[in-house]
Each structure stands twice: as C-alpha cells, then as structure tokens.
C-alpha positions as CSV (number, residue, x, y, z in Angstrom):
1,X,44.8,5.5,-22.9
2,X,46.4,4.8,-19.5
3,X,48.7,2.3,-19.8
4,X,48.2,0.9,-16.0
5,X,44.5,-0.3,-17.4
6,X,43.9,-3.7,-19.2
7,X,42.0,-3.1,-22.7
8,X,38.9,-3.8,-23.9
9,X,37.9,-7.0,-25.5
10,X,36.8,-4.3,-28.5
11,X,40.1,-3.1,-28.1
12,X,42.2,-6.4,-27.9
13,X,40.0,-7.6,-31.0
14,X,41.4,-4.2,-32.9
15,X,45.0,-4.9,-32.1
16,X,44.7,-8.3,-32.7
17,X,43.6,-7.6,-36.3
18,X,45.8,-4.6,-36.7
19,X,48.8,-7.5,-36.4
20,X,47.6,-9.7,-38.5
21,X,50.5,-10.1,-41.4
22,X,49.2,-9.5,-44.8
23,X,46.3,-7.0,-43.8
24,X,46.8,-3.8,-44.7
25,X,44.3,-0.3,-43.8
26,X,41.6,-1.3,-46.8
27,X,41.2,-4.9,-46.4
28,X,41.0,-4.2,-42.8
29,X,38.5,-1.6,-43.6
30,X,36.8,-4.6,-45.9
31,X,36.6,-6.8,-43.4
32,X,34.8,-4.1,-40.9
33,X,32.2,-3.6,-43.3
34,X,31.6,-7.4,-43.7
35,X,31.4,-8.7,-40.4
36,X,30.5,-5.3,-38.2
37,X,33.1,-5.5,-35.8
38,X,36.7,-6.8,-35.3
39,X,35.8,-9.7,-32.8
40,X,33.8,-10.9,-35.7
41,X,36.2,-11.0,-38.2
42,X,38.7,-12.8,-35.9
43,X,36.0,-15.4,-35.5
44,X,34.5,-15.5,-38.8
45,X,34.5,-19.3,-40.8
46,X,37.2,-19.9,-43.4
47,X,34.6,-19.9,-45.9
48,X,33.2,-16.4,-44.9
49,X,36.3,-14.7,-44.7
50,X,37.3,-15.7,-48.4
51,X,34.1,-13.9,-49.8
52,X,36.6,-10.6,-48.9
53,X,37.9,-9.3,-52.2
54,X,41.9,-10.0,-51.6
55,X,41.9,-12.3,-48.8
56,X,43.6,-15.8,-49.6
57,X,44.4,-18.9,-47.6
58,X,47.8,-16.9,-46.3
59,X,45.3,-14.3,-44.4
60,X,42.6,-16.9,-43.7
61,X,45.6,-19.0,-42.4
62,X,46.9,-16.1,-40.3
63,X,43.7,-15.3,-38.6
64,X,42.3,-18.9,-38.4
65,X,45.5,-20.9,-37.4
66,X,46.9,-19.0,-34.9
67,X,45.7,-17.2,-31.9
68,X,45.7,-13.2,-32.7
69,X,44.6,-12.7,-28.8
70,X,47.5,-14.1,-27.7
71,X,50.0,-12.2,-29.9
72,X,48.0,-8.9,-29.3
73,X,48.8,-9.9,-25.3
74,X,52.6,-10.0,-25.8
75,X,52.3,-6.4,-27.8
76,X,50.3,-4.9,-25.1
77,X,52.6,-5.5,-22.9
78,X,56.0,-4.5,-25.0
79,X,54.5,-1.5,-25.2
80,X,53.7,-0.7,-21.5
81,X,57.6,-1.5,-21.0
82,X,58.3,0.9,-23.8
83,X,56.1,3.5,-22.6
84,X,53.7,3.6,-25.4
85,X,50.1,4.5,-25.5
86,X,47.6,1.8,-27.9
87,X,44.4,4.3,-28.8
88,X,41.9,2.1,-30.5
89,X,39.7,3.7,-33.4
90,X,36.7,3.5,-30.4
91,X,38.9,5.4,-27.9
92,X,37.8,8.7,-26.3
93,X,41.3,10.1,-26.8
94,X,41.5,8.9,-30.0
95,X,42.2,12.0,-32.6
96,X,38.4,13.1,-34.0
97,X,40.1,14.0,-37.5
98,X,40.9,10.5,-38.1
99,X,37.6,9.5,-37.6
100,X,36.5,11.3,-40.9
101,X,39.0,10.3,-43.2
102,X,37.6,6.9,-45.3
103,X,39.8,4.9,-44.2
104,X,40.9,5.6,-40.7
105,X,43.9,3.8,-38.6
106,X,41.8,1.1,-36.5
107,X,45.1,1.1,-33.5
108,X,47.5,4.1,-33.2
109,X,50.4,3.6,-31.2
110,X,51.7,6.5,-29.3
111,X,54.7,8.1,-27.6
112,X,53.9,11.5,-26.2
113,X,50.2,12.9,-25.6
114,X,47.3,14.5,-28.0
115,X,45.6,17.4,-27.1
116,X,42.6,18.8,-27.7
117,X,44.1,21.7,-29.2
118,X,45.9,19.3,-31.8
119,X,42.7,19.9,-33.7
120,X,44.1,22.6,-35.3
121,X,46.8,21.1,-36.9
122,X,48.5,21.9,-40.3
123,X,51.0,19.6,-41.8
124,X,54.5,20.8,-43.5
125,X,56.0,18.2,-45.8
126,X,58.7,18.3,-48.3
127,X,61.5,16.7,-49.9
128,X,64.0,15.3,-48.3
129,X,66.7,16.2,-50.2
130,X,65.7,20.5,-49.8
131,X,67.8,23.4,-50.9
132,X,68.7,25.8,-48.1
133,X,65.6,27.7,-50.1
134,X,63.3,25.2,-48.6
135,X,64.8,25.0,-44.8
136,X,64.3,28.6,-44.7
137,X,60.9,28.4,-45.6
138,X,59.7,25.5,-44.1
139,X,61.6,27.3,-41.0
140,X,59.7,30.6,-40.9
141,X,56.1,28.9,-41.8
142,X,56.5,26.0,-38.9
143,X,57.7,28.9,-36.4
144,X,55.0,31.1,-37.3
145,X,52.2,29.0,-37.1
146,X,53.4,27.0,-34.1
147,X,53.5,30.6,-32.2
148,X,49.7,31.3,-33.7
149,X,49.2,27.7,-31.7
150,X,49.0,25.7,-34.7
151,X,50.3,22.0,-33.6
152,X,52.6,20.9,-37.2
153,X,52.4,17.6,-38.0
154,X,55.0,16.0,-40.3
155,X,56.9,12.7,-41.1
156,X,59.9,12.9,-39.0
157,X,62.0,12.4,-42.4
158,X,65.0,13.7,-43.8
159,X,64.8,17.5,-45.2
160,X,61.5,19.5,-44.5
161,X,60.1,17.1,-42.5
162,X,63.1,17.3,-40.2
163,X,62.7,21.4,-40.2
164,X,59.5,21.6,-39.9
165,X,60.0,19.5,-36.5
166,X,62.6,21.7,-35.0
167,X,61.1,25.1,-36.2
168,X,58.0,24.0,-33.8
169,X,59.7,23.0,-31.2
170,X,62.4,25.8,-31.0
171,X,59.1,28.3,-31.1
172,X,57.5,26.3,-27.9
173,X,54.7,25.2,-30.1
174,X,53.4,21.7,-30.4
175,X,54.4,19.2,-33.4
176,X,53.2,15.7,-33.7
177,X,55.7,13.2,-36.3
178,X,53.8,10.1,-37.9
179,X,56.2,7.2,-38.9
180,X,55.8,4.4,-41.3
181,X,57.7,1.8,-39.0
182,X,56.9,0.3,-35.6
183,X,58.2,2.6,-32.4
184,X,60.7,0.3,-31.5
185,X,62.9,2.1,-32.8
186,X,63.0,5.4,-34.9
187,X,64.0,6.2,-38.7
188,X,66.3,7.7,-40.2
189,X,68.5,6.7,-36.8
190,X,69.8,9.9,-37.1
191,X,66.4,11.4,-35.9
192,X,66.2,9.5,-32.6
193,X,67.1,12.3,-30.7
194,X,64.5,15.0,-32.5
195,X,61.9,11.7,-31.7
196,X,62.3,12.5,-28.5
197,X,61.8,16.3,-28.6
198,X,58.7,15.7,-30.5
199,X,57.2,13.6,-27.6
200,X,57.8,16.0,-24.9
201,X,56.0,19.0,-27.1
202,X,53.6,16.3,-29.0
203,X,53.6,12.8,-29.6
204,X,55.1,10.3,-32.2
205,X,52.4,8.0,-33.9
206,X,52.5,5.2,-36.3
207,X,49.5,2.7,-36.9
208,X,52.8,-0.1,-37.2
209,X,53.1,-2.8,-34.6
210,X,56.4,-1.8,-32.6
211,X,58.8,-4.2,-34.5
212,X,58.0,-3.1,-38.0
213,X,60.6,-2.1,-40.0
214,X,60.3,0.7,-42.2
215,X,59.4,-0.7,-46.0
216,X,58.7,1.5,-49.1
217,X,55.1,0.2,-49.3
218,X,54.6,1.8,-45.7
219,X,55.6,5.4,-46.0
220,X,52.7,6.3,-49.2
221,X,50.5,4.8,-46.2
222,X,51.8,6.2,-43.7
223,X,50.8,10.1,-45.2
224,X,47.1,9.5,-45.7
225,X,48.1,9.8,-41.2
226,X,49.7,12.9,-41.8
227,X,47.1,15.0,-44.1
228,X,44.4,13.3,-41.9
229,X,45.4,14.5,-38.7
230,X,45.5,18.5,-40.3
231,X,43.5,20.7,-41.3
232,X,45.7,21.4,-44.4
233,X,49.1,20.3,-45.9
234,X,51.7,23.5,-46.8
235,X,54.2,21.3,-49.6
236,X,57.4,23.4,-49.4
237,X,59.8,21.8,-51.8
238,X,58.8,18.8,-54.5
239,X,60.2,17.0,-57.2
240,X,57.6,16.1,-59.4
241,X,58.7,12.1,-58.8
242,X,58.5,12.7,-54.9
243,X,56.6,11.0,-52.4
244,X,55.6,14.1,-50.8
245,X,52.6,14.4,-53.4
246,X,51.4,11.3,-51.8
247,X,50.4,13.4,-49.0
248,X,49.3,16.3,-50.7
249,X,46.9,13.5,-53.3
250,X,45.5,12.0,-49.9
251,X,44.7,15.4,-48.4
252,X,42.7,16.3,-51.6
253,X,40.8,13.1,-51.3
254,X,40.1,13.8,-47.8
255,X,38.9,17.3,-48.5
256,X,41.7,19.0,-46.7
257,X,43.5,22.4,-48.0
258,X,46.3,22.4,-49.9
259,X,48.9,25.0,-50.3
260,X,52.2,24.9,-52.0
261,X,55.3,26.8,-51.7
262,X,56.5,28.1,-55.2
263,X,60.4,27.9,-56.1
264,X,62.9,28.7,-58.3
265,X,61.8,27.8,-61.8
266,X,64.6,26.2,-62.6
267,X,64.6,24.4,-59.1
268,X,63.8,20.7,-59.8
269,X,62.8,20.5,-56.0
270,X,60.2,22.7,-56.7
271,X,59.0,21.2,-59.8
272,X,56.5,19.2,-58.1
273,X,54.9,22.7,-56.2
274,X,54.6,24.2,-59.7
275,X,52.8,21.3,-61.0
276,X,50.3,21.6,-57.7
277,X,50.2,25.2,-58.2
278,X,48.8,24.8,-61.9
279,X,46.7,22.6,-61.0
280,X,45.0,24.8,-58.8
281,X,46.5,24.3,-55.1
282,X,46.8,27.8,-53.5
283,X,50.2,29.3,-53.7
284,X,50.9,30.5,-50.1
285,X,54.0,33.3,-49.6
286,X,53.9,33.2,-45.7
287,X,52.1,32.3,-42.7
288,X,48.9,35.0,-43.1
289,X,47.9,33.3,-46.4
290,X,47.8,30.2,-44.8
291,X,45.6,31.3,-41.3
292,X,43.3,33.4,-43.2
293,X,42.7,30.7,-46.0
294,X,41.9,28.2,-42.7
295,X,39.8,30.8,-40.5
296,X,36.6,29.6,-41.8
297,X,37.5,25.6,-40.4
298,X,38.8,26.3,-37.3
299,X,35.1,27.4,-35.4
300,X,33.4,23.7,-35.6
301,X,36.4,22.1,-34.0
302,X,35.8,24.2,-30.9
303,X,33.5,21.1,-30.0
304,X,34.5,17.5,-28.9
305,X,32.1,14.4,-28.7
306,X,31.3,12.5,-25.8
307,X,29.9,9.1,-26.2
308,X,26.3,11.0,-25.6
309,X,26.6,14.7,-26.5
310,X,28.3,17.6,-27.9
311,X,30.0,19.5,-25.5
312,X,31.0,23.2,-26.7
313,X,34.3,24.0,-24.9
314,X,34.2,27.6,-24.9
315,X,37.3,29.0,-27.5
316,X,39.1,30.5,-24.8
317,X,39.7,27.6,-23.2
318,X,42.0,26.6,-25.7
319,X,43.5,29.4,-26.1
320,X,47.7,29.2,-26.0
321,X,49.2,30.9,-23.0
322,X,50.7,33.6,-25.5
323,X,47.0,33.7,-27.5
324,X,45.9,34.4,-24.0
325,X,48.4,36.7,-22.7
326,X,47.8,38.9,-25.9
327,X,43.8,38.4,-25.5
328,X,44.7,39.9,-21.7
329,X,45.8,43.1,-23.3
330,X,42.3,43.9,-24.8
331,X,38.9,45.3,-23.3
332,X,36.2,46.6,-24.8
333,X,37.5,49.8,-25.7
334,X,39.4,49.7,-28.8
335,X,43.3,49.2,-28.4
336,X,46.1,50.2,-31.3
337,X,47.9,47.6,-32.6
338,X,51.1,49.2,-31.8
339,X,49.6,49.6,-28.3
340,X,49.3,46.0,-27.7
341,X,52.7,45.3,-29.3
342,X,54.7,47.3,-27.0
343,X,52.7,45.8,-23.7
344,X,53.1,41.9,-25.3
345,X,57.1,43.0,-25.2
346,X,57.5,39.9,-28.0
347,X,58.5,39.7,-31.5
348,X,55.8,42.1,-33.9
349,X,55.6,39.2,-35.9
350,X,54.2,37.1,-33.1
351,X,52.0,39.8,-32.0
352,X,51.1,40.1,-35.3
353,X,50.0,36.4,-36.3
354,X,48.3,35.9,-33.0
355,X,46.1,38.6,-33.0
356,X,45.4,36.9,-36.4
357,X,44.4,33.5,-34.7
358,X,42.2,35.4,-32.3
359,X,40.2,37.5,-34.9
360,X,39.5,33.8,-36.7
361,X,38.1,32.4,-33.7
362,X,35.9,35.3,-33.1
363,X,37.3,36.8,-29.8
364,X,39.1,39.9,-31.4
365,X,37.7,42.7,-34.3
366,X,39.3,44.5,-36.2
367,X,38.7,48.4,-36.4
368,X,39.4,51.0,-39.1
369,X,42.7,53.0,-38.0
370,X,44.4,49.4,-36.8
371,X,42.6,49.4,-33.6
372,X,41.7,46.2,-32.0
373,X,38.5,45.6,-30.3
374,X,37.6,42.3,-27.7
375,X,34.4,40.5,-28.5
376,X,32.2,40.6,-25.6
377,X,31.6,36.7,-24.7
C-alpha cells in the first residue's frame, strides 16, 4: 500500500481491531464471523459482543470505552514516519497464501516490498541454538533454492533462522523474515542490521502493532505467518522440546509440505527431525528433493486475482533474470546440458538447479542423452 494514501474506512476498521489489547488472531477471526465485517464489531452493543465465546467486560471495555479510530489514526501515522507499509486482509497487495490459511492475519505491517514471485516461497526454520551441522545445511539449501528463485522465508531468530537469512541474501535471491514483535524495533537486537538486508532483497512482516514487545505467547503465533506464506517448511535442526515444530504443526494443518533434515543420531538438535521424519515428513538430502517434491504446486500460482477476474501471467514473466538468462540459451533444437553450462559461465550447481525450476514450470524438457529441449509457448 502506498503510504502517501489515507486508508479505507474497511481498512481503519481492521487496524483499529487488530489493536485492540486482549484480541488475539481467533477471537478476532470469532468476531468476523459474528458480525460480517470489522466496522461492525467495533460498533456492536455490549450485550452482543459478550455472546463471543472468550470475550469479557476487559475486551467489551476495550472496544466500547475508548475510541479504536482514534488510536488506529496515531498508528497510521507512526508508521508513515517509520516507513512502514499497513496491508489490510482486503488489500490487492496483500500476500494470496495468507488468504487460505484458516485463520489469516487481518493487518500485516511491512518493511520492504512483496512480489508476485514471493508465491513461491519455502520456509527454512530451525533451532536456535544449531551445530555448525545445521549452518552448513541450512546454508547450502537457502543458497540453492534462493538461486532456483525460491523467495526463503524465516523468523529472523537466532541459529537457522539467522542462516537461512544470509544464505539468501548472499546468493541475490529474495528472503522475507516474519517477527513476533512490533517493527519498532527488531529482536534479537543483534539482528537489526540482517533486518535491514532482508528489506532491501524482501520485506520484514509482523501482524504486531509497532510498539509490541516480543512475548513468548507471540512467537507460536507468529509461525502459523511463516508456514503460511510457503509453499513448504524444510526443518533443519530440532530438539524435540523446540518451538520450531510449532511451524512445522501449523504447516501440516495448513496442508503445506513438510520436509525435515535428518542428523546425527545422537544429535539432540536433531531429535525433533527424527521424530518428524518417523512420523512420515519427507526426509530431504539437498535442494533437488525439495524442487521436485514442490513441482506439482508451483503451476496454479502462475495466476493472481483481480477483484473481477483471473488474470494468467504468462510463467516467463516471472522468470528470475538468471532463470531467464539460462532459458535464453535454449531453442528448439535440443541443447547438452554441458553445452548450456559452459555458455551460462556460472556455478554447475546453479545451472543445474535452475534448469530444474524451468522443467517444473513447463518451459524446458528433458531429453534422453541429457539434452535439453525449450517448450514452444
């Protein structure tokens, strides 16, 4: 949203409610589905309001006593001085994965931009407390995918999280961090500077009003963000007591992938992974696992909605510039894949897992005797 225009009254009603002490994602979600719309709940009688499972005369009090315009007026405007975006859950620019998960942020606040390649996302999360096992992994899948034009979302926290962050960015791909606490200021402190680096390649997002500090309760809220905003969650390293499974719990619920990074067995970071694993969750060794397991999901987010019709944005169009420089090197006569390596002049790897990215979105086949073939459009 541009910050030089005035919201919505829609929009004021969803930040209004969104700062409302004492309601939380499901009650406001509660609320919605009682009175339709937020203006309505911010007018609705005392008496009505306390037919919603879990709200009290505190929350009656907070919505009926003071005025929630007013206070969303002041946070408006500490956020155009801040140089952060407000997306309402009715904005155009407001991220389309969010919108399926049950119960979606209704106000993101944002310090970067969201693209419409962000769609295909895939969140790395770990402990914060990883073995120099776990950096080097979380390193090499974050690189990889970031340079197949994966965006990597994450938590901006200690460990993996941290990693994760910096592998993107040091590849030139896109990362986006989701924090628990308001963006007036960042935690851990010691990440204020990697905050930053994620908003020039990505954005920083929290659904917290800018002067909230970071609590426990927030951060197990804060990751339903995180697997909602992928299209799968990689677990590298994870006690069996860590938070991290959070995530990975909320991504099952939202019927996102889940892959896990097997350890050590004597690793108690990666006790957590091996319980995941047993259970079922795909054990991934490396970034082609993880692309060809998502290949099938990545064709229906080619579209994006307009308030009156689907719009199909042709696939090459958001293409990365090195998808598209290596989608330059093909015609329609078949091409080694030692051919197209030597006139990318990058890293095989890179050549390799792009050309991977390309065949899953249809624009590249693969021929016996590794020759490479472009799809006629």
């Amino acid at each position: 949203m541009n910050m030089n225009v005035e919201l919505s009254p829609t929009q004021k009603a969803y930040l209004a409610l969104n700062l409302i002490k004492g309601v939380g994602p499901r009650m406001q979600m509660m609320l919605l589905e009682k009175f339709g719309t937020a203006e309505n709940v911010l007018s609705a009688s005392a008496s009505s309001l306390s037919q919603v499972r879990g709200v009290g005369d505190k929350i009656i009090d907070a919505i009926r006593n003071t005025n929630p315009f007013d206070i969303a007026r002041r946070e408006y405007e500490e956020c155009e001085k801040l140089g952060v975006t407000v997306l309402t859950c009715d904005d155009e620019h407001y991220p389309v994965s969010l919108n399926e998960i049950f119960d979606p942020p209704i106000v993101l606040y944002q310090k970067g931009t969201i693209e419409p390649a962000d769609q295909l996302a895939v969140a790395i999360v770990g402990s914060r407390k990883c073995t120099p096992y776990g950096k080097r992994i979380a390193e090499k899948l974050s690189a990889g995918l970031a340079r197949a034009g994966v965006t990597i979302i994450s938590g901006l926290a200690r460990g993996i999280d941290a990693v994760a962050h910096q592998a993107a960015i040091k590849a030139g791909g896109r990362t986006i961090a989701v924090l628990a606490n308001g963006l007036s200021m960042v935690y851990p402190p010691e990440h204020a500077e990697l905050a930053e680096e994620v908003a020039r390649q990505g954005a920083v997002l929290t659904e917290s009003p800018l002067q909230m500090q970071p609590t426990r309760g927030l951060f197990p809220q804060r990751n339903r963000i995180v697997s909602g905003l992928s299209l799968g969650v990689i677990v590298v390293e994870a006690s069996k007591t860590s938070g991290t499974l959070h995530t990975a719990r909320h991504a099952m619920e939202q019927g996102r992938e889940v892959f896990a990074v097997p350890g050590p067995i004597d690793s108690r970071e990666s006790e957590g992974c091996h319980h995941l694993i047993r259970d079922g969750v795909k054990l991934i060794q490396g970034v082609d696992d993880i692309l060809q397991e998502l290949g099938p999901l990545i064709e229906p987010i080619q579209s994006t909605q307009t308030k009156d019709v689907e719009v199909r944005v042709p696939r090459e169009l958001n293409l990365s510039q090195q998808q598209t420089e290596i989608l330059n090197h093909l015609g329609t006569e078949p091409v080694s894949v030692d051919s197209i390596i030597e006139q990318a002049g990058i890293e095989p790897s890179r050549v390799l897992s792009t050309l991977t990215i390309l065949e899953m979105k249809r624009l590249i086949e693969r021929l016996p005797g590794n020759q490479i073939l472009r799809i006629p459009r």
